[in-house]
N, C-alpha and C positions, 0 to 999 in steps of 0.2 A: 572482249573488253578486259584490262585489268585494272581492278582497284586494291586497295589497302582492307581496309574495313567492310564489313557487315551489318547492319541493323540485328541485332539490339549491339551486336560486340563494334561502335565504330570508337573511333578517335578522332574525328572533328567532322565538319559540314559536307566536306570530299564525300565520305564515307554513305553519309544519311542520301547524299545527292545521285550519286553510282546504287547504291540499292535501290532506293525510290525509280530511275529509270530502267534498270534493270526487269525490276518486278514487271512494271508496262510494256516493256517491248517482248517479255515470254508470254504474251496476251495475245499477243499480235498475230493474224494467218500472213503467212510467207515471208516470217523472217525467225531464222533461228539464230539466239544468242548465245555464247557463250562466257563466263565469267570466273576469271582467273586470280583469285587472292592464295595469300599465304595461310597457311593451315591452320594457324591459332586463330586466325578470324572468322574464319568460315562457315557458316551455318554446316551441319552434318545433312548428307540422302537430301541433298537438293539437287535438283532436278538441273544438268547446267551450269551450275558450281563446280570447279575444280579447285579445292585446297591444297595448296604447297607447301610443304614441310620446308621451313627457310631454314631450322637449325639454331646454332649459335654460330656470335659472331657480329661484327658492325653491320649499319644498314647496308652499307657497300656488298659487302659478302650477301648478306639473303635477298637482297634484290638480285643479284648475280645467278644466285638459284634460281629465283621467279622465273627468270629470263629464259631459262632450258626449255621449262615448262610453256612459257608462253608461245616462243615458236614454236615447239611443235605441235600445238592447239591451234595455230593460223595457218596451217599448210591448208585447209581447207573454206579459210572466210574470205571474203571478198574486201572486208576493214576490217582491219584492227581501231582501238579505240579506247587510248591511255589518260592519264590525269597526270597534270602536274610534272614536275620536272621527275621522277620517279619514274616514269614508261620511259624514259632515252637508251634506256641499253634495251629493255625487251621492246619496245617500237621500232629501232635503228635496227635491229638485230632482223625483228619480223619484214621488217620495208625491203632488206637488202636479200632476205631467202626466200620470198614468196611473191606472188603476183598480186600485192595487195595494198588500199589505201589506208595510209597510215593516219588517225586523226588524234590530233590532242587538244582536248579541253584544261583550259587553265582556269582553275576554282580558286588560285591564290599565287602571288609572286615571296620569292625570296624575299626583296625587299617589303613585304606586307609582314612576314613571320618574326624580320628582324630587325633589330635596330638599326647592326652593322652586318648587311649580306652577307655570309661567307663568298670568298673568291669563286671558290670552286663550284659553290652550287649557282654561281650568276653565271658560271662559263657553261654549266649543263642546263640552264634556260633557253641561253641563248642558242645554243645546238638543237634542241625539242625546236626552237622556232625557227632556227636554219634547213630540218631535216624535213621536219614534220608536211605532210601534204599539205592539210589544212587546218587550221587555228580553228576552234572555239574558246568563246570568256563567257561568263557567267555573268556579266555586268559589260554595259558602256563603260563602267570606271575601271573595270580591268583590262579591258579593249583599249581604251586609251591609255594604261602603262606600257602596256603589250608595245604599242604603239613606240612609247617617248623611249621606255631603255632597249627594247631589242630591236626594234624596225619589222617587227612582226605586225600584220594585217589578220586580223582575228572576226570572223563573225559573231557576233552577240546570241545566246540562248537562253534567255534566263533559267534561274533555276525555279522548280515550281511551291508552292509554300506547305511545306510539311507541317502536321498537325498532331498534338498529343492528346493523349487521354488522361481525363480525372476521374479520380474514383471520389471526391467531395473530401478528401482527407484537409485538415486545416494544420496549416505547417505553421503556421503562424500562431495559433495555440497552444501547439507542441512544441514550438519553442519557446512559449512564454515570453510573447513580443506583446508588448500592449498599448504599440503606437502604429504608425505607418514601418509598412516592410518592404523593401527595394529587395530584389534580386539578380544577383548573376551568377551566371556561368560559361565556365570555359576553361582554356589554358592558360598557368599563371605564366605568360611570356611577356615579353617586352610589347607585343602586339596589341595585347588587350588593353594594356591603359590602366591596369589596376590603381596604379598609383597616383596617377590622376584622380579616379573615382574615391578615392580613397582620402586624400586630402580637398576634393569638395564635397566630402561629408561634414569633416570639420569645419568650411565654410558656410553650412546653412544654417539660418538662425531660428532654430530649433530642436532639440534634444530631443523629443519622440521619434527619431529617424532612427531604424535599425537595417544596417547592413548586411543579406545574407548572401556570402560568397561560398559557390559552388564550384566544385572542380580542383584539379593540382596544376602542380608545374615547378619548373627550377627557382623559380619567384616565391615559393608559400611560405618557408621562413624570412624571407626579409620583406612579404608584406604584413608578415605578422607582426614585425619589429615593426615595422612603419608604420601600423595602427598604434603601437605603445607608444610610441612616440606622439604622437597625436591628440593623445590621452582617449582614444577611441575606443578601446578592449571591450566596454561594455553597451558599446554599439557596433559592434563589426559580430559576426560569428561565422567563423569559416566551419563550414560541414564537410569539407573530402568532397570525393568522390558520391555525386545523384546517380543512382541506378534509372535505369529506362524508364523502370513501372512506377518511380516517382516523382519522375521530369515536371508532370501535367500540373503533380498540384502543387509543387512549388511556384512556380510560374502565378499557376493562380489564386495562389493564398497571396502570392505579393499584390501591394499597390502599384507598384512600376516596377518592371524588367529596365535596366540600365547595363545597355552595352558600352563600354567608354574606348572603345577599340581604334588606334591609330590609325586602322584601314580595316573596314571590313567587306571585300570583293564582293561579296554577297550577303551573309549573314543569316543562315540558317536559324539562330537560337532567335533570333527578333520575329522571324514570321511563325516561330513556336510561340513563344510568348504570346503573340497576338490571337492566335487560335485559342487560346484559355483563357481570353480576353482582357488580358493584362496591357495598358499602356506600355508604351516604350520610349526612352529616352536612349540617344544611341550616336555615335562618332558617323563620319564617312563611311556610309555603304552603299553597296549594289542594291539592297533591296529598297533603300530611301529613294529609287527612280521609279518603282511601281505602287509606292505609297503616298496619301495624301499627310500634309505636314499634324492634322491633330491625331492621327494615331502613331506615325512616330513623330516624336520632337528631334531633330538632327542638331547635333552640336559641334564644336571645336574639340580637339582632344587638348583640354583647356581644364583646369579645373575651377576655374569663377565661371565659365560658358556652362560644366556642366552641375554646374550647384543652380544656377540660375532653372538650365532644364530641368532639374528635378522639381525644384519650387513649381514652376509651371505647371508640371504634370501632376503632380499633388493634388494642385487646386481645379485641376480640371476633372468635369464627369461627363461630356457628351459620350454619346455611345460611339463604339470604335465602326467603323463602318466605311470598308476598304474591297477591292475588286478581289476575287481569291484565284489563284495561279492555280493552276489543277498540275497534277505531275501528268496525267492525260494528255495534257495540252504540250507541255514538254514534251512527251516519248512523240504526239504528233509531228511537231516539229522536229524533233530526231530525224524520224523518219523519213519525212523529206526530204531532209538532208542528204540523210546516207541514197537516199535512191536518187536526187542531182549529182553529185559529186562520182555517182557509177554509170550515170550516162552521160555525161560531161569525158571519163574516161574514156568507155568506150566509144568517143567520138574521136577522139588524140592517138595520132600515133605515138604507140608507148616508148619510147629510146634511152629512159631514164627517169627519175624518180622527181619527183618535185619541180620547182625553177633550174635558171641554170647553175644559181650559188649553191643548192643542194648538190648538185652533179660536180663541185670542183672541190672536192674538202681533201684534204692529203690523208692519205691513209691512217698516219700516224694519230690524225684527230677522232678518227673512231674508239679510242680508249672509255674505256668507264668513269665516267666521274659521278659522284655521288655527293650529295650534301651531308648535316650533319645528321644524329641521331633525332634530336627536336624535330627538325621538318620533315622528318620521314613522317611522324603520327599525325602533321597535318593535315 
């Protein structure tokens, strides 16, 4: 397997989701995993982990390193098994030196990170979905992008709902909020919607509403302007960067976790939130297909749609009460997978890798293309 991140070290939902599966299937009798991240992420003396020293340098360059590393860890697996458009040079690389199936799971598209796709990382999609054996999405809603811009046929796995710990800490106290407290977190990118949430703060009619935004991004100074503008400054408080160990009780000191995300494939931090039983108000997601509508309220990425959802969820207190995804039930499913898709092989005579549009690419399109440094960490 290779991923980016690490639990507690990740950088977005990828991250939480390739640990979380990971951990399950070294559980498992008669399958040994291996896992291939870059060295600054890596948990240390794990058992199975392999850290890469990427170096300096653009993503291009340390993924380029990953890649040495990665083939020569698949000389011996039967799948490899990448995320995101980030595995194309070590997946392609692995697919074309060894005898093995190549799988990529798509946790999130270009267009979901960004407003205006880069060229380059929509042409290194569309290749992970030209090359690639077999597709997995995290969502029907990403199977059906999969679908509409590449012409990729993806099978669905959901991701399964990660959960945090509280220690009873009241952040809500400690910050001296002494009304209703909304929270989010994430990356300030064009994805999340900030700005949206941001001016339907100012649309609700009520001033004990306090805003606490978690996380950075290339966005934090000019959401900060855009709160002053507002006249919002002393209902917004942006805190950086939430460490791990105090994910849980932000979450749960809030009255509503509010995702306002233009597309959230899945949406990891909503099925946290729900675990420390905070309500959720939240944009387009994958996980709004295995929730019932009063524990998330699903909105527009609108800001009079999501001033309205907040008001709602404000006022509501039924108890949250929703089916829970075990990551168990995912690494099961995994696994069925990986062991159809190895006897499905060994039923074909092997003559070449994938369909037959996989087996017709000109040489010249094996080059490395890499997206920008933003969507590396997603």
């Amino acid at each position: 397997m290779l991923g980016w991140g690490f639990p507690p070290n990740v950088t977005g939902g990828l991250d939480t989701a390739v640990g979380e599966l990971f951990e399950r299937l070294r559980e498992r009798d008669g399958i040994e995993v291996e896992l291939v991240l870059p060295a600054e992420y890596a948990p240390a003396d794990r058992d199975g982990i392999h850290g890469v020293p990427t170096g300096e340098g653009d993503i291009i360059t340390r993924i380029g390193r990953l890649s040495g590393a990665f083939v020569e860890r698949a000389a011996d697996a039967d799948i490899v098994h990448t995320n995101d458009w980030f595995g194309y040079n070590p997946g392609s690389r692995a697919q074309a030196n060894h005898d093995v199936e190549w799988v990529t799971t798509f946790h999130s598209l270009s267009s979901d990170r960004n407003a205006d796709p880069p060229e380059r990382e929509t042409r290194t999609e569309q290749r992970v979905v030209n090359r690639s054996d077999h597709l997995l999405a995290v969502s029907e809603f990403t199977a059906r992008k999969i679908a509409r811009e590449y012409g990729g046929d993806a099978e669905v796995l959901y991701n399964g709902f990660s959960a945090v710990e509280t220690t009873g800490r009241d952040l809500k106290a400690d910050l001296e909020i002494d009304g209703e407290m909304l929270f989010f977190v994430g990356r300030h990118t064009d994805q999340k919607g900030l700005s949206y949430l941001l001016y339907a703060l100012s649309k609700i009619g009520r001033d004990d509403v306090t805003l606490v935004v978690g996380g950075t991004g290339h966005l934090t100074d000019q959401l900060k302007r855009f709160a002053e503008l507002l006249d919002l400054e002393d209902r917004v408080r942006f805190v950086g960067y939430v460490p791990e160990e105090e994910l849980g009780d932000y979450y749960a000191s809030a009255d509503l976790f509010v995702s306002p995300s233009l597309a959230e494939p899945f949406g990891i931090t909503i099925v946290e939130a729900l675990s420390a039983g905070t309500r959720v108000v939240a944009g387009p997601s994958g996980a709004a297909e295995l929730l019932p509508e009063d524990c998330l309220i699903e909105v527009e990425p609108d800001s009079d749609a999501i001033a309205a959802g907040i008001e709602r969820g404000l006022a509501m207190d039924t108890p949250l009460e929703y089916e829970i995804r075990t990551w168990e039930e995912v690494a099961d499913e995994h696994v069925a997978f990986y062991e159809r898709i190895l006897a499905d092989d060994d039923g074909d005579e092997k003559t070449g890798r994938g369909d037959a549009d996989r087996g017709n690419h000109p040489a010249g399109d094996r080059e490395t293309e890499r997206g920008d440094d933003e969507s590396a960490a997603t």
